[in-house]
C-alpha positions in Angstrom: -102.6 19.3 129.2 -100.5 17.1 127.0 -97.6 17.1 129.8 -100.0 16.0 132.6 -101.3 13.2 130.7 -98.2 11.8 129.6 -98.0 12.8 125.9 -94.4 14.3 124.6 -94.1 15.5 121.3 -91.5 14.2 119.3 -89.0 15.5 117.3 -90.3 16.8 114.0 -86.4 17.2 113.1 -85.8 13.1 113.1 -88.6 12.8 111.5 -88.0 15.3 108.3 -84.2 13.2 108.2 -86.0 10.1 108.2 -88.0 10.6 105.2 -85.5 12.3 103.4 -82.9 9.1 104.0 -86.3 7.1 103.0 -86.4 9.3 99.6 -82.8 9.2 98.7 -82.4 5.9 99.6 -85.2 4.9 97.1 -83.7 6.8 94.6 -80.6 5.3 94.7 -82.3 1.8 94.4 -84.1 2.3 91.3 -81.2 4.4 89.7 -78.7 2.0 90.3 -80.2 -1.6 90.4 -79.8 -2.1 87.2 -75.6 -1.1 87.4 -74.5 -1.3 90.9 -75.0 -4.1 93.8 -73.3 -2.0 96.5 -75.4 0.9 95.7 -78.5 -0.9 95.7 -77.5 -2.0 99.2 -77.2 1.4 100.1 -80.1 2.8 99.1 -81.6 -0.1 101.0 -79.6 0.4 104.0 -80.6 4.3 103.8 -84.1 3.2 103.5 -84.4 1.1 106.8 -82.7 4.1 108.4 -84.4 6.1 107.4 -87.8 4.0 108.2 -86.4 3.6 112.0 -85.8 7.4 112.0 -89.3 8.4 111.3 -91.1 5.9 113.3 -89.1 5.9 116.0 -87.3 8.9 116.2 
């Protein structure tokens, strides 16, 4: 029914990576604000890809 109507399931696979990215990149931002600007901005950068990942992946 969900193929007639136009509904396609989406990946559960993206979506696991995204919030894992999401997780590890939080990690790394309260673990390392404190010592390390580039890390900081990876754990950020891991966040939003995480983030567009899961929402739209």
């Amino acid at each position: 029914m969900g193929r007639l109507c136009g509904y396609r399931q989406k990946n559960s696979g993206s979506k696991v990576v995204g919030i894992a990215l999401m997780i590890i990149g939080l990690l790394m931002f309260l673990i390392f604000v404190p010592r390390w600007v580039w890390t900081s901005a990876l754990g950020i950068v891991l966040i939003s890809v995480g983030f567009l990942l899961w929402r739209f992946g």
